[in-house]
DOSE-403175 format. One record per residue: x, y, z of N, C-alpha, C in turn; residue in one letter. Coordinates in nm, 3 decimals, decimal comma, always signed. Example, Ala and Ser with C-alpha at 12.3 -4.5 7.8 and 13.67 -1.06 7.14 Angstrom:
<drentors>
[[+1,319 -0,569 +0,780] [+1,230 -0,450 +0,780] [+1,320 -0,330 +0,780] "A"],
[[+1,285 -0,225 +0,708] [+1,367 -0,106 +0,714] [+1,290 +0,003 +0,787] "S"],
</drentors>
This chain:
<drentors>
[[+0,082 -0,120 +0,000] [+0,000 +0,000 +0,000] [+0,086 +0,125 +0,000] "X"],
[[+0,212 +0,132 +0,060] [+0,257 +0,272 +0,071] [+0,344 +0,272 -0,067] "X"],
[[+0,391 +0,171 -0,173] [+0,368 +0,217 -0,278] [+0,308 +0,242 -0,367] "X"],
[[+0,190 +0,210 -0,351] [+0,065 +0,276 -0,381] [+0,058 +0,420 -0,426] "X"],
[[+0,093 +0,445 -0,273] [+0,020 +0,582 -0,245] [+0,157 +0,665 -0,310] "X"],
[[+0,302 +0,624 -0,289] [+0,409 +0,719 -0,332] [+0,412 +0,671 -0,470] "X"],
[[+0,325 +0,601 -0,542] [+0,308 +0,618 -0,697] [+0,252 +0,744 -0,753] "X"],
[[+0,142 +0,762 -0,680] [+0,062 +0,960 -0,696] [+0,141 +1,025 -0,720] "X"],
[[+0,269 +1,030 -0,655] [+0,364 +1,123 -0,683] [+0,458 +1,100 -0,802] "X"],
[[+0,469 +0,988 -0,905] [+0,508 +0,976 -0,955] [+0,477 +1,027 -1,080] "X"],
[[+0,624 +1,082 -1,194] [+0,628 +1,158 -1,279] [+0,614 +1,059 -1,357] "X"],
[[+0,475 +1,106 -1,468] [+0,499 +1,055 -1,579] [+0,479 +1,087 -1,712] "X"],
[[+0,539 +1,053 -1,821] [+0,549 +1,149 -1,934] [+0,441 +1,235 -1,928] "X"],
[[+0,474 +1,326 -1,960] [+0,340 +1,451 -2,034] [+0,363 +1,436 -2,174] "X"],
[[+0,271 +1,464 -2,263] [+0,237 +1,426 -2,377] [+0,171 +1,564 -2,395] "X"],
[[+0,155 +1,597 -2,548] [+0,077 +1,657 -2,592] [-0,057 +1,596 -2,621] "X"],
[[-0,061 +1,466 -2,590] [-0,174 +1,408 -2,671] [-0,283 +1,412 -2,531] "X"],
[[-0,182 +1,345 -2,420] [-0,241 +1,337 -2,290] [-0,291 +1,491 -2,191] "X"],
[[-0,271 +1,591 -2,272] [-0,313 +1,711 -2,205] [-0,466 +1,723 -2,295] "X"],
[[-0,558 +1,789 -2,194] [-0,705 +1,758 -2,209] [-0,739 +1,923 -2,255] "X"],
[[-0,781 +1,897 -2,408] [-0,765 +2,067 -2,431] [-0,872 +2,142 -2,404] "X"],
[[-1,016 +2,137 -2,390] [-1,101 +2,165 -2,328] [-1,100 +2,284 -2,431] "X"],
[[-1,101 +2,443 -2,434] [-1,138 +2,544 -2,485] [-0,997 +2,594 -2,520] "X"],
[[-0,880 +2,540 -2,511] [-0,762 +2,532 -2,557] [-0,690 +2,538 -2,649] "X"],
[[-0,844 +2,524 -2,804] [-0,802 +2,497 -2,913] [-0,726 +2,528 -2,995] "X"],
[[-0,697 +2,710 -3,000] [-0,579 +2,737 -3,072] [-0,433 +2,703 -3,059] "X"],
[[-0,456 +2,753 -2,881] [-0,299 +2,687 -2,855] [-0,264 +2,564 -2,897] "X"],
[[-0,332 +2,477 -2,868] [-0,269 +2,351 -2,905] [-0,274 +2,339 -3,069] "X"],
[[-0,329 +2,389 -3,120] [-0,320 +2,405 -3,256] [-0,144 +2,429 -3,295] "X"],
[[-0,105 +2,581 -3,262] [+0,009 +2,546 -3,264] [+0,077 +2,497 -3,192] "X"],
[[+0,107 +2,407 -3,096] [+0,175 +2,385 -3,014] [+0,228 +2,258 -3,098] "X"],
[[+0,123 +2,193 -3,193] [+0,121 +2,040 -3,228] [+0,173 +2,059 -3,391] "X"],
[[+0,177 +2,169 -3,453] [+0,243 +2,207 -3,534] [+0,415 +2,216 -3,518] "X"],
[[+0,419 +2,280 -3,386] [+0,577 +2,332 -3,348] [+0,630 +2,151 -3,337] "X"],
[[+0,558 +2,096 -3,259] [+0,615 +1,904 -3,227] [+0,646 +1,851 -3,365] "X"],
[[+0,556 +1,885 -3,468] [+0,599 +1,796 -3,598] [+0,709 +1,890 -3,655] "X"],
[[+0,755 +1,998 -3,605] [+0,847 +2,069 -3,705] [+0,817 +2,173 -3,781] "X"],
[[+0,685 +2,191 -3,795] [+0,641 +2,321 -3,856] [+0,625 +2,440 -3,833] "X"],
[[+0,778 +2,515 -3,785] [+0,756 +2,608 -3,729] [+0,749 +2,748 -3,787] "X"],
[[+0,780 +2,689 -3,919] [+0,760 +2,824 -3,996] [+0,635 +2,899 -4,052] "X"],
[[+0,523 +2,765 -4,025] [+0,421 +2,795 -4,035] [+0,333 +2,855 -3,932] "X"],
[[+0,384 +2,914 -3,810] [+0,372 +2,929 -3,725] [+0,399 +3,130 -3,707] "X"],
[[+0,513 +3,162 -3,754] [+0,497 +3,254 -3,870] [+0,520 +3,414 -3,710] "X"],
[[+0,538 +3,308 -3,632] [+0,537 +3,410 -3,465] [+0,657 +3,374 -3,409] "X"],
[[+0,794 +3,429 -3,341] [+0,899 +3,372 -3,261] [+0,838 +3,336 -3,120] "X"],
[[+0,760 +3,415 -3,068] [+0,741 +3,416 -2,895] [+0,582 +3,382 -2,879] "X"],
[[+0,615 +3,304 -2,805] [+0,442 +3,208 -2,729] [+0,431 +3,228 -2,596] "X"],
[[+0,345 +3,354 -2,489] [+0,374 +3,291 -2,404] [+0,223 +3,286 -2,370] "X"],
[[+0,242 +3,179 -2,241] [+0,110 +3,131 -2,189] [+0,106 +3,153 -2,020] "X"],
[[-0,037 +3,149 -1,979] [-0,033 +3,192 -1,860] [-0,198 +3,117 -1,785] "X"],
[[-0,148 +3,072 -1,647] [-0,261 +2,997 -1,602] [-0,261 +3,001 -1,483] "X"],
[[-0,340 +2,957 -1,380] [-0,357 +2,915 -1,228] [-0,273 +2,813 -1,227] "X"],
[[-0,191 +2,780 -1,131] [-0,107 +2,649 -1,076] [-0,188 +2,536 -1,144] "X"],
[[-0,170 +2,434 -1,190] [-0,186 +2,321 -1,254] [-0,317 +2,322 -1,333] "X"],
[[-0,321 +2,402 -1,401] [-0,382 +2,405 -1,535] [-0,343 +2,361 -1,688] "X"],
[[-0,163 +2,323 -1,651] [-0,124 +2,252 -1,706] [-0,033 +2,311 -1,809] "X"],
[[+0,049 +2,441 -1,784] [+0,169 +2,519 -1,866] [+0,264 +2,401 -1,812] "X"],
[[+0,302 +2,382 -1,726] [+0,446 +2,320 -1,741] [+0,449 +2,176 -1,841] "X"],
[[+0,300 +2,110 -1,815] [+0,232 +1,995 -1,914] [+0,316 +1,979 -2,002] "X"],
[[+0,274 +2,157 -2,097] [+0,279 +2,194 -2,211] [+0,458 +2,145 -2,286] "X"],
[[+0,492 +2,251 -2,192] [+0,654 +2,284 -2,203] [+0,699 +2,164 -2,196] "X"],
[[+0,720 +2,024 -2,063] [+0,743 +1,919 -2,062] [+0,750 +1,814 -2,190] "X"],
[[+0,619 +1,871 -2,265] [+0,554 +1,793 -2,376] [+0,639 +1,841 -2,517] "X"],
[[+0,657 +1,911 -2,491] [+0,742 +1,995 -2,610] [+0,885 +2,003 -2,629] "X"],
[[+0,947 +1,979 -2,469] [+1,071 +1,945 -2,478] [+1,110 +1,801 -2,556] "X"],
[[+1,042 +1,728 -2,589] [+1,097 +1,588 -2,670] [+1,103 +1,655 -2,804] "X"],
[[+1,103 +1,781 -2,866] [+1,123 +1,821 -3,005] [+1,242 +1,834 -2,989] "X"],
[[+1,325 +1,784 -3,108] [+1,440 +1,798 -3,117] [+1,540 +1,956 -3,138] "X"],
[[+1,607 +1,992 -3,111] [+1,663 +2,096 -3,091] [+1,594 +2,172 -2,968] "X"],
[[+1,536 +2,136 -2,899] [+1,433 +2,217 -2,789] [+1,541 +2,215 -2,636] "X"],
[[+1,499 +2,343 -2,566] [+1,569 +2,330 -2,449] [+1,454 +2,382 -2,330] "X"],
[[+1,459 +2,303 -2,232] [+1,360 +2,353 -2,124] [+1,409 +2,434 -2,019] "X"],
[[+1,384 +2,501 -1,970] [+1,443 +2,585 -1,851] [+1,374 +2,609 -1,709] "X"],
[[+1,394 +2,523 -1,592] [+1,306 +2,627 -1,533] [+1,336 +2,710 -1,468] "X"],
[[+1,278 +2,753 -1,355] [+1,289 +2,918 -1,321] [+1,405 +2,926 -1,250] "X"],
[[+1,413 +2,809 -1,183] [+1,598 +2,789 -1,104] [+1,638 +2,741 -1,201] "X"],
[[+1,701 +2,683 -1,292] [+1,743 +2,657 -1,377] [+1,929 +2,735 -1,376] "X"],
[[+1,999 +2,655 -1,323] [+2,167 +2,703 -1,331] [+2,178 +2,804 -1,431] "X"],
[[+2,277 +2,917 -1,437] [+2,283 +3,039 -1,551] [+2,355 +2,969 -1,697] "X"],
[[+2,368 +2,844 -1,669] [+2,453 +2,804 -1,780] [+2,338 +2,781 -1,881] "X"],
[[+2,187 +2,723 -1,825] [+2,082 +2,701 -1,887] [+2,012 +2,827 -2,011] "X"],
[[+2,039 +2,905 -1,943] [+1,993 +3,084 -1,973] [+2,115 +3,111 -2,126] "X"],
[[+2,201 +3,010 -2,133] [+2,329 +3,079 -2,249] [+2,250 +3,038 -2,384] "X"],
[[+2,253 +3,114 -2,452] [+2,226 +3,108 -2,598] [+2,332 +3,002 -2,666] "X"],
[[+2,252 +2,917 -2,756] [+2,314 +2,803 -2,827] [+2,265 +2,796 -2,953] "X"],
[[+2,368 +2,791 -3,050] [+2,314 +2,832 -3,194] [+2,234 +2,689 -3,226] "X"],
[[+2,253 +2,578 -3,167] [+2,189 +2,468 -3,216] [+2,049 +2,447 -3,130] "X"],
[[+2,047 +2,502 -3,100] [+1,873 +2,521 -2,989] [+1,784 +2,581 -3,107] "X"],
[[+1,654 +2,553 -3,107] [+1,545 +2,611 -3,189] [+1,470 +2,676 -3,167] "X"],
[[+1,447 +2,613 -3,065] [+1,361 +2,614 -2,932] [+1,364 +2,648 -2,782] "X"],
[[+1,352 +2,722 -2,747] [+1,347 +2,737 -2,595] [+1,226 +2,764 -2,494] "X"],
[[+1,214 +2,678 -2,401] [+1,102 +2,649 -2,328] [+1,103 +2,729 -2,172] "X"],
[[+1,081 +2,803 -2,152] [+1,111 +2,914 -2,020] [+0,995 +2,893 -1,906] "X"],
[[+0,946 +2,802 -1,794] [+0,882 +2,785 -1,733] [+0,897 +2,866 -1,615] "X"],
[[+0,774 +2,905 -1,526] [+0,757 +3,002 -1,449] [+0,804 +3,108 -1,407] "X"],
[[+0,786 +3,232 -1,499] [+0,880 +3,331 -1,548] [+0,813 +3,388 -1,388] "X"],
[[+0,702 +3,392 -1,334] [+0,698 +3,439 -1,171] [+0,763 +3,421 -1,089] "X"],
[[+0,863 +3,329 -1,082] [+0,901 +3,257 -0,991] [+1,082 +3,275 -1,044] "X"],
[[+1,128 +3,383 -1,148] [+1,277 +3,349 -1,165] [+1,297 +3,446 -1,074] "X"],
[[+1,431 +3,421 -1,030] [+1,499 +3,522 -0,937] [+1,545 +3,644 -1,042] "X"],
[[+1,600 +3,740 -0,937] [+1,692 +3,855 -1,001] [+1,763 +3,873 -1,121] "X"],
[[+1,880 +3,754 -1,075] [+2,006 +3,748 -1,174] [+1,881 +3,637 -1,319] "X"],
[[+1,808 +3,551 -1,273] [+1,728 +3,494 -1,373] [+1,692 +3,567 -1,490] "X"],
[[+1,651 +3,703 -1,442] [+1,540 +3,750 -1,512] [+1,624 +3,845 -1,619] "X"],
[[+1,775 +3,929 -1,564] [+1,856 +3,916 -1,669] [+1,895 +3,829 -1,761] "X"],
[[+1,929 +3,696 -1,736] [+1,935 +3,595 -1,816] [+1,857 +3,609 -1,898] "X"],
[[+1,751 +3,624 -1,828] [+1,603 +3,545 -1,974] [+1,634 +3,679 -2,052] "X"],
[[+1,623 +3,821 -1,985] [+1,594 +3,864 -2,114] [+1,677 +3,863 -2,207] "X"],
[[+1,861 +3,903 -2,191] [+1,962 +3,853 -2,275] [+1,904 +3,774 -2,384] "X"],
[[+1,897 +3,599 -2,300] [+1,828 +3,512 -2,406] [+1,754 +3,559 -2,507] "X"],
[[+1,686 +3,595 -2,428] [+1,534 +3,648 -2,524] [+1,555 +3,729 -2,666] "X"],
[[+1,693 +3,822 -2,642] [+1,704 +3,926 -2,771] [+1,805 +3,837 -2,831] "X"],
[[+1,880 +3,726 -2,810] [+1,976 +3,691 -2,855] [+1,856 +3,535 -2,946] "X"],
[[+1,818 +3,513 -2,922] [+1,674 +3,410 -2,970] [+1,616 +3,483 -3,107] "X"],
[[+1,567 +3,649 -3,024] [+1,492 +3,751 -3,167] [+1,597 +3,766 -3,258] "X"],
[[+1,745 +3,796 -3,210] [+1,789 +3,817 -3,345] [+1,865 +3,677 -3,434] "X"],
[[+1,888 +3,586 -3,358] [+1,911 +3,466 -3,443] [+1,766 +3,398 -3,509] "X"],
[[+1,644 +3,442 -3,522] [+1,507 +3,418 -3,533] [+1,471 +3,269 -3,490] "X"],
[[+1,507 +3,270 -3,377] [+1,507 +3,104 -3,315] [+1,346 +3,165 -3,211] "X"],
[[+1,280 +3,091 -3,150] [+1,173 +3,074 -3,091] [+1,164 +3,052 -2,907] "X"],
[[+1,088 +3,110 -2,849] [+1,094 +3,095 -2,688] [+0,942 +3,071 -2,696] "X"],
[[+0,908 +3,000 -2,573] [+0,767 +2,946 -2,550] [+0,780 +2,980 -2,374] "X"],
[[+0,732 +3,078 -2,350] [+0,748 +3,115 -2,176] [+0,621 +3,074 -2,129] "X"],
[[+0,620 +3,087 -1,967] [+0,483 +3,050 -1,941] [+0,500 +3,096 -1,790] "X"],
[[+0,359 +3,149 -1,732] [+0,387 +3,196 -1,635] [+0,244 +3,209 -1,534] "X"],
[[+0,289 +3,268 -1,411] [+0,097 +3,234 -1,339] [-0,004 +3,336 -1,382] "X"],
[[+0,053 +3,466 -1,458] [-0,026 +3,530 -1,443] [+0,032 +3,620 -1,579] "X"],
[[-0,075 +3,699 -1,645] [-0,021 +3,756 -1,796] [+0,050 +3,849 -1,819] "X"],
[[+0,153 +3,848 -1,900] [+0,294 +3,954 -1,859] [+0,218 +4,084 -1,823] "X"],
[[+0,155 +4,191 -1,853] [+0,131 +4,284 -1,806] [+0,156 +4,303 -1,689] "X"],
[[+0,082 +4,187 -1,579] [+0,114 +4,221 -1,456] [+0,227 +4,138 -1,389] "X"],
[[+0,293 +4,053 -1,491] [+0,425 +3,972 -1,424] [+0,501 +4,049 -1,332] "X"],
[[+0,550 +4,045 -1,207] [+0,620 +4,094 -1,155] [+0,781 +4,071 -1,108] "X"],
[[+0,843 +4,119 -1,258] [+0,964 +4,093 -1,303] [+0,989 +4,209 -1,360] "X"],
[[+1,135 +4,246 -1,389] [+1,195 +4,362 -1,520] [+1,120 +4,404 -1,611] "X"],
[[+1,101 +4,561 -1,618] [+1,031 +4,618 -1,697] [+1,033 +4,534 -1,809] "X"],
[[+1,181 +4,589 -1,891] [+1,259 +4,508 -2,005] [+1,186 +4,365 -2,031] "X"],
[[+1,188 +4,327 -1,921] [+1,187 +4,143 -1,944] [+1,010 +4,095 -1,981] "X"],
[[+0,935 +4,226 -1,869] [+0,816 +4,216 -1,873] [+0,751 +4,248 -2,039] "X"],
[[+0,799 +4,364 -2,086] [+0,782 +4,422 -2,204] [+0,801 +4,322 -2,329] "X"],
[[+0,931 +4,213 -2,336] [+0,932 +4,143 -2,412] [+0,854 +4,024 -2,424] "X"],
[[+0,816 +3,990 -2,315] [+0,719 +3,846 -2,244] [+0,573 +3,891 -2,332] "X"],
[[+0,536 +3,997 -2,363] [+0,470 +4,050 -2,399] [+0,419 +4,051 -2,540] "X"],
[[+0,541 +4,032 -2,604] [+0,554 +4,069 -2,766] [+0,468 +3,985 -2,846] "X"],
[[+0,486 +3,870 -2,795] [+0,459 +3,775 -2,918] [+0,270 +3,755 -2,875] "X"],
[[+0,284 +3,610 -2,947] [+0,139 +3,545 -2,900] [+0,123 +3,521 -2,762] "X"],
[[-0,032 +3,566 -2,705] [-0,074 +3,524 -2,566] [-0,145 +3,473 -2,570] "X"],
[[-0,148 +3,335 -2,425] [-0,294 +3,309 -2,442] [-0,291 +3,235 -2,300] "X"],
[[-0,427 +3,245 -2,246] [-0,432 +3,196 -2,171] [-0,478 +3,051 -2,128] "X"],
[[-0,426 +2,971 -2,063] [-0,478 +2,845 -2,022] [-0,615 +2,814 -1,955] "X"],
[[-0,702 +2,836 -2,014] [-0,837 +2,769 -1,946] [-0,905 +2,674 -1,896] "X"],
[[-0,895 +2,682 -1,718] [-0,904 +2,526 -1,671] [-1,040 +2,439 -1,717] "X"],
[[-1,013 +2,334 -1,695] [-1,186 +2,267 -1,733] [-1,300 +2,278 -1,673] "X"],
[[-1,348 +2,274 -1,688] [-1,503 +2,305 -1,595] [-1,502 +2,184 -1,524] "X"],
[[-1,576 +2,173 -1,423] [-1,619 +2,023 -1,328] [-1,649 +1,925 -1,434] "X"],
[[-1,776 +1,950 -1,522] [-1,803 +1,891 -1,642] [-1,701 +1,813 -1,692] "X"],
[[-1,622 +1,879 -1,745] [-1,519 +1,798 -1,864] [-1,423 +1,732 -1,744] "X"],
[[-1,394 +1,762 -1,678] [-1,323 +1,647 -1,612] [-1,354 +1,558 -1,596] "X"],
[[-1,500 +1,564 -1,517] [-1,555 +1,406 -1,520] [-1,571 +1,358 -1,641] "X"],
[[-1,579 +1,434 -1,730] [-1,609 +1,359 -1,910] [-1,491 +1,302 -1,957] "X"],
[[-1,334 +1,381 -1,898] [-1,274 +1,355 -1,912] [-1,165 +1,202 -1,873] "X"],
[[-1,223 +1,226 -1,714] [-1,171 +1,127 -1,660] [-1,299 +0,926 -1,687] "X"],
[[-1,374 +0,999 -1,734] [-1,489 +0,875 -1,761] [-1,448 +0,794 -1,910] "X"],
[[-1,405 +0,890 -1,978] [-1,334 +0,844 -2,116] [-1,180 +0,779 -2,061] "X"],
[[-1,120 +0,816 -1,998] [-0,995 +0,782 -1,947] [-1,047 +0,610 -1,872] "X"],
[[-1,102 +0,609 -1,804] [-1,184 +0,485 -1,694] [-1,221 +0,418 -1,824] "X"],
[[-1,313 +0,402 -1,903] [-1,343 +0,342 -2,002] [-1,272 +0,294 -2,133] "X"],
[[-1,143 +0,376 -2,185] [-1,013 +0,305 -2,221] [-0,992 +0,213 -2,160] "X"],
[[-0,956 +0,248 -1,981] [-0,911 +0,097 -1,932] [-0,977 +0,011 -1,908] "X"],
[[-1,110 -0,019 -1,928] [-1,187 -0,127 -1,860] [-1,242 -0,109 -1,778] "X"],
[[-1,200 +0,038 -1,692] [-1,254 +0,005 -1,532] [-1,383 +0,080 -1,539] "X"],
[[-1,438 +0,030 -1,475] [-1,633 +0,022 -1,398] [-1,636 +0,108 -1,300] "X"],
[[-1,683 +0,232 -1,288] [-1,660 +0,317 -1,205] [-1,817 +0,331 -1,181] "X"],
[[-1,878 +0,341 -1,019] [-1,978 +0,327 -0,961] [-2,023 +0,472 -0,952] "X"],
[[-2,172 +0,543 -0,932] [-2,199 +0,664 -0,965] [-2,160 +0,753 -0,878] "X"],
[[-2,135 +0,867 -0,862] [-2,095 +0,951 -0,798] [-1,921 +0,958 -0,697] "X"],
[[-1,855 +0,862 -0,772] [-1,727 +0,863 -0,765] [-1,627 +0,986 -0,841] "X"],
[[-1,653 +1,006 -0,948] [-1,588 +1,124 -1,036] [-1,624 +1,227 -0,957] "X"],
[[-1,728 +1,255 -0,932] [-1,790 +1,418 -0,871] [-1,733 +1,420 -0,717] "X"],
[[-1,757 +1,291 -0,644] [-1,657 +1,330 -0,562] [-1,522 +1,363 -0,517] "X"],
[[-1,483 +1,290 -0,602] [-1,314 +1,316 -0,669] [-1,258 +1,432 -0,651] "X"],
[[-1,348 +1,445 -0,764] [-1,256 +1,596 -0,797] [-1,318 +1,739 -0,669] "X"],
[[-1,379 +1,680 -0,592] [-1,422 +1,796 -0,522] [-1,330 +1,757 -0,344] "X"],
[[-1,295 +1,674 -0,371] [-1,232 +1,610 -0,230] [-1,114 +1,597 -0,267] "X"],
[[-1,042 +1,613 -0,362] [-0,905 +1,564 -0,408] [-0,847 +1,722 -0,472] "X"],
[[-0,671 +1,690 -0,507] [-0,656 +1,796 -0,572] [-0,711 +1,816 -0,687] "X"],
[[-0,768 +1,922 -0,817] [-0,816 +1,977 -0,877] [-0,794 +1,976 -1,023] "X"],
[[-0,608 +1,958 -1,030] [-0,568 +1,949 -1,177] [-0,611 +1,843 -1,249] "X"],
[[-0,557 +1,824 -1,350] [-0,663 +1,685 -1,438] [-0,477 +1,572 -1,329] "X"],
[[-0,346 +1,603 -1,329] [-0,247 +1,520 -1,342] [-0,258 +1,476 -1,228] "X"],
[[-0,299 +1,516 -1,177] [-0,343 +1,466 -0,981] [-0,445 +1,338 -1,030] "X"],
[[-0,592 +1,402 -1,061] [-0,676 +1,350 -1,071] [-0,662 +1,227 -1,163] "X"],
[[-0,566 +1,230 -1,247] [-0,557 +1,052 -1,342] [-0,437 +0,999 -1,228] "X"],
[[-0,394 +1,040 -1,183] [-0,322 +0,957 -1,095] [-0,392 +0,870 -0,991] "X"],
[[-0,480 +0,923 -0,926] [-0,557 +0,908 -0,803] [-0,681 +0,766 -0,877] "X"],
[[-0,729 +0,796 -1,005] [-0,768 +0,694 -1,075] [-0,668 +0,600 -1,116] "X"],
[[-0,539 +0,609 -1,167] [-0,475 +0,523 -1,131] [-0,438 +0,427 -1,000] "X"],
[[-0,469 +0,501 -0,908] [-0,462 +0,441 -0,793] [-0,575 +0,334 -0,748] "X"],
[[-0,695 +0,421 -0,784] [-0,808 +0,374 -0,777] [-0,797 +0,230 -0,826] "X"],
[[-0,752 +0,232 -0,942] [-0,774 +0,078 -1,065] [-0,671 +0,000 -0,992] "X"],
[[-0,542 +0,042 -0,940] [-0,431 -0,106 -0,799] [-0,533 -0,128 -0,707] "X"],
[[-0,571 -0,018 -0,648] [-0,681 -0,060 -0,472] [-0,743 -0,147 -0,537] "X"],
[[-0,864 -0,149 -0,657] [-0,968 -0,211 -0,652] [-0,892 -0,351 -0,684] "X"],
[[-0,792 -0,401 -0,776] [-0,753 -0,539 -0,772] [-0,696 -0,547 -0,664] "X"],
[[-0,605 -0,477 -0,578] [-0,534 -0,534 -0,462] [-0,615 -0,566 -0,289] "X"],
[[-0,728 -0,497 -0,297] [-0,822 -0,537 -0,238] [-0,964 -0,618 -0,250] "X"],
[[-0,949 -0,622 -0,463] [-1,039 -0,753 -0,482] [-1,195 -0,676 -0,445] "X"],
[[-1,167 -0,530 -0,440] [-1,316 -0,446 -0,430] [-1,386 -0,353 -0,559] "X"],
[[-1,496 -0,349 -0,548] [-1,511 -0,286 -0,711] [-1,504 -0,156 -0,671] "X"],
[[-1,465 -0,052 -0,792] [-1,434 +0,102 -0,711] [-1,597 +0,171 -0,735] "X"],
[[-1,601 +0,183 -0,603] [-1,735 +0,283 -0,526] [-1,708 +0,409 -0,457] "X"],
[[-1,763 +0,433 -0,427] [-1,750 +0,579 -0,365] [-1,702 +0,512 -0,171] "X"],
[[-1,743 +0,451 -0,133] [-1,631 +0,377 +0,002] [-1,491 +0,346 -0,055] "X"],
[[-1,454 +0,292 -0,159] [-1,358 +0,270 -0,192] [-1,279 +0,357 -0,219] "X"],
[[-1,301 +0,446 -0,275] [-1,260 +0,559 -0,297] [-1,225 +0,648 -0,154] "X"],
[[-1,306 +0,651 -0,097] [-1,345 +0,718 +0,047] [-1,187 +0,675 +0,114] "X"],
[[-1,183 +0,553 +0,097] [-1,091 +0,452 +0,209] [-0,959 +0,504 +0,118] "X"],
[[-0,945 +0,488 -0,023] [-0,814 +0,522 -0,081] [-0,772 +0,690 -0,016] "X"],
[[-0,883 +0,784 -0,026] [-0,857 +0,902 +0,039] [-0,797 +0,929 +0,123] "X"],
[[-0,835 +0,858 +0,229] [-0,826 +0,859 +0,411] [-0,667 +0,805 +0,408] "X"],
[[-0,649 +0,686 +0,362] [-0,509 +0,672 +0,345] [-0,413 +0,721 +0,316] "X"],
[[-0,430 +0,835 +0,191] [-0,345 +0,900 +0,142] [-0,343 +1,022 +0,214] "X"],
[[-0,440 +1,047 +0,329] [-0,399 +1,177 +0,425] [-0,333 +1,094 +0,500] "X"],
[[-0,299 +0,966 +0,572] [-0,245 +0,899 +0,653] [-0,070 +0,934 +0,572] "X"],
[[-0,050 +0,944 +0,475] [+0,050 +0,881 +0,421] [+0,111 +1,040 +0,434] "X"],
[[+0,059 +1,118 +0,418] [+0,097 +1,251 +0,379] [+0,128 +1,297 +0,479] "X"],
[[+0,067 +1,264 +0,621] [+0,078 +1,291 +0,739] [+0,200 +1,269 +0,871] "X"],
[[+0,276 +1,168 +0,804] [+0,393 +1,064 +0,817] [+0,495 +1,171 +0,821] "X"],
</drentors>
């Protein structure tokens, strides 16, 4: 059971395919263009995006770093990360709220040294550069390109979401399990397929079908575990 529960915490690929786009549509429009290589059709250097904590920007960036020539950064990210590399295409700049001081020089450096080699940055941040609270300079450029914001899912599509997910695998999910879920659990969709992952070990390792007790009992445990 307690690897069970320290599976929740476990990282696992992000995908572009596996992020749930909900009202998302342009972005991912290009986002899935930039993955196959088409970035010229794209026809913009700078993307940035902006959301509430796990709405799913870092998803994004994660998902995008498997393009070849791509570099991810995050906000601690060593200054060696921040150096311009003529063989990079791509650069992926995660939680521009959260860089420090000397960071935020870095990025912007980067940033003009990116515009004038016409190479591409994809930033992302909690809140939309206007009010980022970072370097004028840095703020001003965060600015330039395409914006958009990340729009979380409604209660709705999660459960639609996560019911299509349950039904790929086989599993039989009893009524009012999803709705409680997501209202008793954390909120993002990457929490929430985990916790159904969990759900689908409990129910064979206890040989119980998943109900809303079952569920109940996986809960209670995982505050036990957290509590440790």
């Amino acid at each position: 059971m307690r690897q069970l529960l320290l599976d929740l915490g476990t990282d696992k690929p992000q995908t572009l395919e596996s992020f749930v786009v909900g009202t998302n549509i342009e972005l991912m429009q290009r986002l899935r263009m930039l993955a196959t290589g088409a970035s010229t059709v794209l026809n913009e250097n700078f993307i940035y995006v902006w959301g509430k904590p796990g709405a799913g920007k870092s998803h994004l960036l994660h998902a995008l770093s498997t393009v070849p020539a791509t570099r991810y950064m995050a906000a601690d990210a060593d200054e060696e990360a921040f150096l311009f590399n003529p063989g990079v295409n791509l650069y992926l700049l995660d939680d521009c709220d959260k860089l420090s001081e000397e960071a935020q020089i870095a990025a912007f450096a980067l940033f003009n040294q990116v515009r004038e080699n016409n190479g591409m940055m994809i930033a992302a941040g909690a809140v939309a550069p206007a009010i980022l609270a970072v370097r004028e300079d840095l703020r001003t450029r965060l600015g330039w390109g395409l914006i958009y914001q990340i729009h979380e899912l409604t209660d709705e599509q999660k459960i639609a979401a996560l019911s299509h997910a349950a039904v790929a695998r086989g599993l039989t999910l009893s009524s009012g399990v999803l709705p409680y879920l997501i209202t008793h659990f954390k909120r993002d969709m990457r929490s929430l397929s985990a916790m159904l992952d969990a759900l689908d070990h409990y129910s064979l390792e206890t040989k119980r079908p998943i109900t809303l007790p079952l569920l109940r009992d996986l809960l209670q445990l995982e505050k036990k575990f957290k509590a440790q």
